[in-house]
N, C-alpha and C positions, 0 to 999 in steps of 0.2 A: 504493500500500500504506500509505503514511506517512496519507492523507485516511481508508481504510477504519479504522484502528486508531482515528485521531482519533476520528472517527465511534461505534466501538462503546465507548469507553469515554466517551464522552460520554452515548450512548445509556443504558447500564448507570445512569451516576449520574445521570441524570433519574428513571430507573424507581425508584431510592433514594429521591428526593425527594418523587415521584409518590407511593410507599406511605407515606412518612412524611406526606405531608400528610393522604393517607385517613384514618390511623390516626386523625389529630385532628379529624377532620370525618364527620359522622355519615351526613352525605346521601355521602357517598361511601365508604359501607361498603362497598356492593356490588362496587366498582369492585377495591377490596385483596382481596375474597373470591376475586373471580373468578382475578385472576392470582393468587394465593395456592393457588386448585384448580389451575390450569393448571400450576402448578409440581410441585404434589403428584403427580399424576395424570399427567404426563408419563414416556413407554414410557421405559424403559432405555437406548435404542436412543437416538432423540433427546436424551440426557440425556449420553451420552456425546458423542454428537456434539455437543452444546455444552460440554462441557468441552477438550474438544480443539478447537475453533473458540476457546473461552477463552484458552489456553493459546498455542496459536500466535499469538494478539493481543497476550500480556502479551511474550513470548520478542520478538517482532518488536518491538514498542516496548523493550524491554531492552536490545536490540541496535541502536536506534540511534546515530550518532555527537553528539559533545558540540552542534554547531550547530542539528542537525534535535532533540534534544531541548528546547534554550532556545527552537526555534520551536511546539513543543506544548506547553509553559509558556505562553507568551505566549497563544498561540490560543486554549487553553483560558479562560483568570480576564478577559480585558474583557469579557465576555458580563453576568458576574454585577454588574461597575460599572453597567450599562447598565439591569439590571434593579432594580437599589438607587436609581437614578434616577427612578425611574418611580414607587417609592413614593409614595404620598400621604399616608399616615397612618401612625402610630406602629404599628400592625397589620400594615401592607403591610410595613413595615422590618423589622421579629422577621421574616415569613415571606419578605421577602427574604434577609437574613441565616443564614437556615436555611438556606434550597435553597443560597446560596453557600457554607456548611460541608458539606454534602452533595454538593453537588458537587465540590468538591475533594479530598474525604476519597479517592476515588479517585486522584487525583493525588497526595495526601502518600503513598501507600502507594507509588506506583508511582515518587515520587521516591526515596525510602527503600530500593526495591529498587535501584534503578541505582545510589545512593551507596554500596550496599553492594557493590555489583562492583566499583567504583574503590578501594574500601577492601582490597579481596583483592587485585589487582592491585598499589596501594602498597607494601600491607605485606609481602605474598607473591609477589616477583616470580619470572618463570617462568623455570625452572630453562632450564639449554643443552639441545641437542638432544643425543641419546647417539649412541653412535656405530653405525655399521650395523651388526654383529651382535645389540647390546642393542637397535636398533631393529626387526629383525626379530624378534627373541621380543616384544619388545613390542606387536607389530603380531599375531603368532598368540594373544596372549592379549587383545587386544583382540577380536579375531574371535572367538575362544570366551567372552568373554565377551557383546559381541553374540546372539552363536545363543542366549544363555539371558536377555537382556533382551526384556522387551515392547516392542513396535512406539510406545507413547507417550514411554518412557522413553527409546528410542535418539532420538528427536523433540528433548524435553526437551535432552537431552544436545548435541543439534548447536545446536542454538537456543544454550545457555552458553556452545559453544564461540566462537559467532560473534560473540557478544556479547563476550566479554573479548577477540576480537583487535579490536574496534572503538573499546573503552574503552582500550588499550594505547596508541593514535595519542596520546590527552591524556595530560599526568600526573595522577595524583589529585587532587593539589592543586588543580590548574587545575581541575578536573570539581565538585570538591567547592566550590569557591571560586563559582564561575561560579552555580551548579545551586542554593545556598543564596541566595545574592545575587537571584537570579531570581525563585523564591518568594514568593507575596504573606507578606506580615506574619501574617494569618490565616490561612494556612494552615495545619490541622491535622495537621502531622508528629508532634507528639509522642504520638497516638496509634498511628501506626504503626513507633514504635523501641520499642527498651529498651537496657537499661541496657551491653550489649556494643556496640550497636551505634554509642553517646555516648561510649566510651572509645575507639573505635575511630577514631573522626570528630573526638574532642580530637585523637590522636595525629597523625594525615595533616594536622591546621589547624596544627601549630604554626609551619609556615613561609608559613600560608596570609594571606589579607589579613586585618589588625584584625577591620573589618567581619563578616567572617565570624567567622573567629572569636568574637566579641562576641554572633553569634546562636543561634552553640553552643552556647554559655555558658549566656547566657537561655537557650537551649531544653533545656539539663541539669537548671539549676535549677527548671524546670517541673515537669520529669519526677522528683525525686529525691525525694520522697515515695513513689512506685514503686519504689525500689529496695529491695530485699532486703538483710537485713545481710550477706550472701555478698556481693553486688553491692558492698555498699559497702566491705567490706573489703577486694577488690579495686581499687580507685579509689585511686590512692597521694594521700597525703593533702597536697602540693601543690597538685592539679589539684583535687582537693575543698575546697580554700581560693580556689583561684582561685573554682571556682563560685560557692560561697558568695558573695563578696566582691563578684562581676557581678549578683549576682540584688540584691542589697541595695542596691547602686548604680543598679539598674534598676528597682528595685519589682515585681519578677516573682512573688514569690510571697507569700502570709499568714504575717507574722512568726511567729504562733505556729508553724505548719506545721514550715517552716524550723529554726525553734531545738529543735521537739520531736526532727527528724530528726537533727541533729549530737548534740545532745546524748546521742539514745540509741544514737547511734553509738557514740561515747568512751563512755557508760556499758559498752557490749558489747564494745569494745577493752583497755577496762582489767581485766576480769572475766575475757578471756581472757588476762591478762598481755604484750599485743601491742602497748599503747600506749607509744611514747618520748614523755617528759618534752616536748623542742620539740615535739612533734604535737599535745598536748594544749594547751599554750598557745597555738600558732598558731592549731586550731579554735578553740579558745572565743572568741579574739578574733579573729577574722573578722566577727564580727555585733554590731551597736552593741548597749550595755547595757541600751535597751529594747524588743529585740526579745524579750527573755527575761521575762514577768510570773512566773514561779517559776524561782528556782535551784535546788531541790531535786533535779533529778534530775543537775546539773551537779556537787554537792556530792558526790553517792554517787560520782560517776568519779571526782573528786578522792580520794574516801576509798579506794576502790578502787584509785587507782594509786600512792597513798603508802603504803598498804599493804604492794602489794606489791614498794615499794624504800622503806624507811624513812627512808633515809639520803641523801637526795639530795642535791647542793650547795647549799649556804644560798642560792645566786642562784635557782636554779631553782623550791626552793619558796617563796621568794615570790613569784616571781611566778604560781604557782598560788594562792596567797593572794588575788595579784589580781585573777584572772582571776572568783573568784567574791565573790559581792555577798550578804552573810547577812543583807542590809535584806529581802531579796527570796524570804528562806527559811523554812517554815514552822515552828512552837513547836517540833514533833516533831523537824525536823531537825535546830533549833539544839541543843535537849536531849540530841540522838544525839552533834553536835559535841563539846559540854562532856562527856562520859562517853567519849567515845573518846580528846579528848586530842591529834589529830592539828593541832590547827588552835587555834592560841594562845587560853587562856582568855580576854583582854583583849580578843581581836575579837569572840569570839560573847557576852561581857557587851557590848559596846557596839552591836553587831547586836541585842540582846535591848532594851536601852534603845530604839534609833531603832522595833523593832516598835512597845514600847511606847506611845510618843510619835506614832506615828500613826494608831494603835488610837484612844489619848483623842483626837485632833481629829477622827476619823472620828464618834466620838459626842457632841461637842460640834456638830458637825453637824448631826448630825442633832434633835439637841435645840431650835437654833435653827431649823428647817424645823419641829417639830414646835409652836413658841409661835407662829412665823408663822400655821402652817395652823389 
């Protein structure tokens, strides 16, 4: 059973690859039409019965145990080293590379599902058994509720259950520690999460090994341009510093990306009146000073949360003083500074001078490229 599942989910992401390479290849239009009709134009009848052939594939691979999954990890990704090998030219390599994204993109999903049963298991472990009377009402409303489930969904349902008593034998940690570790480098998980299921996966790593850990991390701060300000207001702002502070250490993502994402975070935290003083200073300083080419929209949080507590301790507001850089803030902002008053006349005149002074070397510049040329 473990060789058939192997088998068809390998099957599946070839036929991924298959059509993707059609797509880009003209002499092989014909080939993506066909199966493309064949899908279309497929009875009811068979269409169900490959989703329930579907279905009992993914549930049976969901339900295996921690050992026989690190061996379908394994099994699956040398295939693709083997064929990266074989490239000869810079051509070969892009469409080896492809088919090994495509190829696994099945795999990241289907990792993502099984981490996410060790994550319900961690977090929500299963209650005692009740005692015989409340186990026989329990047992008649299961049955009535049976008689009014469909025959896929009672499927479904026994396939989950087998599976979390199989994920019960590890701990999470172990599952999730192990199953991360395992995973190629490349492997595209973070198209198959979001943002519950990285707060989920922080919480079960924090007793888990560095390593893992550290690939969370990176693989949050990949993903954190996808998050939703819901999402991130969720996210205690700790763990959102940790992130920050691994992705920058690791080079995981485009500084701009990154500082536009914090930034308009605390712009949205302090507008809702929800940001404390240490929060806002820890983000800001999370990310080195020039990951930020504008302060400008760092400024408006700042103005926005001194706003809405005027009177903070003199420790505190300066070091929001600090935290922003009015070298790096545009005319408009600094003008808004010196008329609101919040932020000492003496720094946004000497913000206003350093503009100044880099303004005329930028066109002393350019005036000596213009006598060269």
């Amino acid at each position: 059973r473990c060789l058939a599942a192997l088998l068809d989910i390998w099957h599946r992401a070839e036929a991924s690859a298959a059509a993707a390479a059609a797509l880009s290849s003209d002499s092989d239009e014909r080939f993506y039409r066909h199966h493309h009709h064949y899908r279309v134009f497929s009875s009811p009848y068979s269409s169900r019965q490959q989703q329930q052939q579907q279905r009992d594939t993914e549930n049976h691979l969901l339900s295996l145990p921690l050992p026989r999954f690190l061996q379908l990890i394994q099994a699956v990704c040398p295939s693709d080293s083997s064929s990266a090998a074989a490239a000869t030219t810079t051509e070969d390599e892009l469409n080896a590379e492809t088919n090994a994204h495509l190829r696994r993109r099945p795999l990241a999903e289907l990792a993502a599902r099984y981490l996410d049963q060790a994550f319900s298991q961690h977090l929500n472990p299963p209650q005692q058994a009740p005692t015989p009377p409340e186990r026989e009402a329990d047992a008649e409303k299961d049955d009535h509720k049976d008689q009014e489930e469909d025959h896929d969904d009672r499927l479904d349902k026994q396939a989950d259950e087998k599976s979390s008593e199989q994920l019960t034998r590890e701990s999470g940690v172990e599952v999730l520690d192990r199953v991360i570790l395992a995973l190629p480098a490349d492997t595209p998980l973070s198209e198959s999460i979001n943002a519950d299921w990285i707060r989920r996966a922080l919480r079960v790593s924090e007793t888990a090994s560095p390593e893992c850990r550290a690939k969370l991390l990176q693989l949050a701060g990949g993903a954190l341009h996808r998050f939703t300000q819901d999402e991130l207001r969720d996210t205690p702002a700790p763990v959102l510093c940790e992130i920050v502070e691994n992705t920058v250490k690791n080079d995981g993502v485009v500084p701009e990306v990154l500082s536009c994402v914090i930034d308009c975070h605390l712009l949205d935290l302090a507008r809702a009146g929800g940001l404390p003083v240490a929060d806002f200073i820890k983000l800001a300083a999370s990310m080195p000073p020039d990951y930020r080419t504008s302060h400008d929209t760092l400024y408006e949080a700042a103005e926005a949360l001194l706003s809405a507590d005027p009177s903070p301790p003199e420790s505190e507001r300066q070091q929001v003083f600090d935290a922003l850089n009015l070298n790096r803030c545009s005319e408009a902002i600094l003008q808004r500074a010196l008329d609101k008053g919040l932020v000492p006349a003496s720094l946004v005149c000497q913000a206003a001078i350093d503009v100044a002074k880099r303004l005329r070397h930028q066109l002393e510049e350019l005036e000596k490229i213009k006598l060269v040329s």
